[in-house]
C-alpha positions as CSV (number, residue, x, y, z in Angstrom):
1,X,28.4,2.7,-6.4
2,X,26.8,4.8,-8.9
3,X,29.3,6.6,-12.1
4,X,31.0,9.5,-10.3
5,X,29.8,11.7,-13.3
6,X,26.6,11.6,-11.9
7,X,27.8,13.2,-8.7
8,X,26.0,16.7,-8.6
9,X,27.7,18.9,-6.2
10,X,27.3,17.4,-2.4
11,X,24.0,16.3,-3.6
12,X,23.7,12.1,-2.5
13,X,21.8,11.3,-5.0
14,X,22.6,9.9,-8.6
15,X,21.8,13.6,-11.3
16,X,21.3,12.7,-15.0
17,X,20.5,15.1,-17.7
18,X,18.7,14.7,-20.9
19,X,19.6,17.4,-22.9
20,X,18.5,18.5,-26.5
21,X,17.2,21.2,-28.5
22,X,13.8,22.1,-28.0
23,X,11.5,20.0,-29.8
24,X,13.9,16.8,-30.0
25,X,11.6,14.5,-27.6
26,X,13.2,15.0,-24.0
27,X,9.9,14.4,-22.6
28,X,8.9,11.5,-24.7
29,X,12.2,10.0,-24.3
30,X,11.5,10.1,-20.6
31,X,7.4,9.5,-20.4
32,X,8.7,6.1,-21.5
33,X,12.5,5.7,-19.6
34,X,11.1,6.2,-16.1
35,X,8.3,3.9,-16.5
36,X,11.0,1.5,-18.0
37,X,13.7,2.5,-14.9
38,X,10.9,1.9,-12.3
39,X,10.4,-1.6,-13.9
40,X,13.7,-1.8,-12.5
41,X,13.5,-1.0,-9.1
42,X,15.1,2.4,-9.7
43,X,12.6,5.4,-8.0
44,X,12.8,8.3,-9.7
45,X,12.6,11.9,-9.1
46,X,12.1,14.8,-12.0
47,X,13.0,18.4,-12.4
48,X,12.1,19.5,-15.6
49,X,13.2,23.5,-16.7
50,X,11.0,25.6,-18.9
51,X,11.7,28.8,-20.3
52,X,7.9,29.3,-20.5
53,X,5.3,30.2,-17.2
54,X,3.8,26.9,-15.6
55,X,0.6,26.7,-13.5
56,X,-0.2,23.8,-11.6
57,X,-3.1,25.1,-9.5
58,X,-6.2,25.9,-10.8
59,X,-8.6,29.5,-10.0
60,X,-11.0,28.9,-7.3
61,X,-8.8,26.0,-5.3
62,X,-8.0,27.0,-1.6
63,X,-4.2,27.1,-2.8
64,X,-4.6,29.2,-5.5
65,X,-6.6,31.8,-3.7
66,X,-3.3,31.9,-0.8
67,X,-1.2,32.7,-3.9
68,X,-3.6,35.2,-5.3
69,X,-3.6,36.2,-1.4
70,X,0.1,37.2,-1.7
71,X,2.1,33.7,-0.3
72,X,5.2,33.7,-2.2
73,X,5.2,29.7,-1.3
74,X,2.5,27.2,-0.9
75,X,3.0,23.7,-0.5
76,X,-0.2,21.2,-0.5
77,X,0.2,17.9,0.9
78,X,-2.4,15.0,0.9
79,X,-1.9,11.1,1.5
80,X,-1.7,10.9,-2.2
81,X,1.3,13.1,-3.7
82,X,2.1,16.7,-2.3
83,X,3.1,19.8,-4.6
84,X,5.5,22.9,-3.6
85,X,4.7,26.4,-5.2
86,X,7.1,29.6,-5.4
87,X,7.1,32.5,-7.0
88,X,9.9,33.6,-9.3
89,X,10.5,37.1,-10.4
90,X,10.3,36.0,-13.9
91,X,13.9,36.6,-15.2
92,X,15.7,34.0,-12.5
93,X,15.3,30.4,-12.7
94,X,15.7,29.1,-8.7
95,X,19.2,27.6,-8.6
96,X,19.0,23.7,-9.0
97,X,21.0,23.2,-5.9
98,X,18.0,24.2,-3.7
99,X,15.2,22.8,-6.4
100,X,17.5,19.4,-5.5
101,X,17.6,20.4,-1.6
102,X,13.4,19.9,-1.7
103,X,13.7,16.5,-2.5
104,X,13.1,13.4,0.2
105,X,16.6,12.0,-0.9
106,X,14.7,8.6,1.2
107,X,12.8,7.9,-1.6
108,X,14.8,8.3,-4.8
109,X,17.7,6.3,-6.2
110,X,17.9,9.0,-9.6
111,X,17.3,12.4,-10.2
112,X,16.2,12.9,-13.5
113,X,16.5,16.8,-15.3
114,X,14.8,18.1,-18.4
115,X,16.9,20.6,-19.7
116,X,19.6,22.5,-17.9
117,X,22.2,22.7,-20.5
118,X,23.6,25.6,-19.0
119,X,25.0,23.7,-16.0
120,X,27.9,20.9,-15.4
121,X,26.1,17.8,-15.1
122,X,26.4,14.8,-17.0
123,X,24.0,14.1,-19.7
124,X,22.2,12.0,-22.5
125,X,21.5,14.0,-25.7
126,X,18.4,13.5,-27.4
127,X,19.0,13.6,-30.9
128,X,16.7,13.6,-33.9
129,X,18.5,13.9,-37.5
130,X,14.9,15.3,-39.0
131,X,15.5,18.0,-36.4
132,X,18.4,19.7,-39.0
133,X,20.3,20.7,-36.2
134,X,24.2,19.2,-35.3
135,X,24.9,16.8,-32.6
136,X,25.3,18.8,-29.2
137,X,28.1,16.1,-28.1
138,X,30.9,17.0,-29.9
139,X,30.7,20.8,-27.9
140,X,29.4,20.0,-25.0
141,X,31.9,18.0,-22.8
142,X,29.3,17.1,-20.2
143,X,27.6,14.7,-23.1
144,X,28.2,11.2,-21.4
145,X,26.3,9.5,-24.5
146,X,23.6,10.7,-27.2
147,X,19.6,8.8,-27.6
148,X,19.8,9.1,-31.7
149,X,17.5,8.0,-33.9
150,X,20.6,7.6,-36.5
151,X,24.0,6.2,-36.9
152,X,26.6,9.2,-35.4
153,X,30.1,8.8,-35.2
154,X,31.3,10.2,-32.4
155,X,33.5,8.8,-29.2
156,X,31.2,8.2,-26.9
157,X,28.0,5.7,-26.8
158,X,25.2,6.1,-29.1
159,X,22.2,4.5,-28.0
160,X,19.0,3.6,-30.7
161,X,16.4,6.9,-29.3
162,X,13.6,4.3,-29.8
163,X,14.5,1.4,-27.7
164,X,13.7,2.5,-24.4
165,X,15.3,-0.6,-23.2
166,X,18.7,0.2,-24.3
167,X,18.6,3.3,-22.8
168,X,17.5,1.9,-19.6
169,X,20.0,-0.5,-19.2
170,X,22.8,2.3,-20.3
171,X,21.1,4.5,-17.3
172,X,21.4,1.0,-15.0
173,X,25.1,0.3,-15.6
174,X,25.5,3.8,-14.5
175,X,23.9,3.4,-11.2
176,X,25.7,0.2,-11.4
């Protein structure tokens, strides 16, 4: 029975956040946790937020032209991985209840986010003391433990940023 801080909502699977300022290594932390998690047996499922415009298809692909067409959703499927598009308005980020509701919860023990400080979900924060900033932790009650690449003292774990294995097995005895 996984942590109950991981509960999202009604969503059935496991939610855990990485969280940090931008520029902090949220996506290096995790280009080398889910590698290390799937080592595991865990299968893993990623929703990362951006502030910035993404692009995933590419001018001149069948896809891209039904966007360009007007389809406010495309999805592409093949044998080999398949790819949902919508269009935003550009001021609302899509709520991550129905982001979570597009996922085959059949094939995922762990749903991994990027980001999303904004909402209640527990979360590691990525911490780098060259950064200059403060430790989100001690204002941010959602914090469950911080990946630092320093000593902190604080009351909740603090796990060594670079060893991807003590992270892992942090992340393990959650899903525990």
């Amino acid at each position: 029975m996984a942590d109950p801080r991981l509960q999202f909502g009604d969503f059935p699977v496991p939610v855990l956040g990485l969280a940090a300022r931008s520029g902090t290594g949220k996506t290096t932390l995790l280009e080398r946790l889910i590698p290390a998690l799937r080592a595991a047996g865990v299968r893993v499922a990623v929703i990362k937020h951006s502030h910035h415009d993404i692009e995933l298809d590419r001018p001149g692909k069948d896809s891209h032209r039904l966007r360009e067409a007007g389809a406010d959703q495309i999805m592409l499927a093949s044998p080999y991985r398949s790819f949902w598009v919508g269009e935003g308005d550009g001021e609302t980020l899509p709520p991550l209840h129905e982001l979570l509701d597009r996922l085959d919860v059949g094939r995922i023990e762990l749903v991994l986010l990027e980001g999303y400080r904004h909402l209640a979900h527990a979360r590691i924060e990525v911490y780098r003391a060259a950064c200059g900033n403060p430790p989100l932790a001690p204002d941010d009650p959602h914090v469950i433990a911080v990946a630092a690449d320093t000593a902190l003292d604080l009351p909740l774990p603090v796990l060594p940023l670079n060893d991807t294995e003590a992270v892992r097995d942090f992340v393990l005895g959650l899903l525990a």
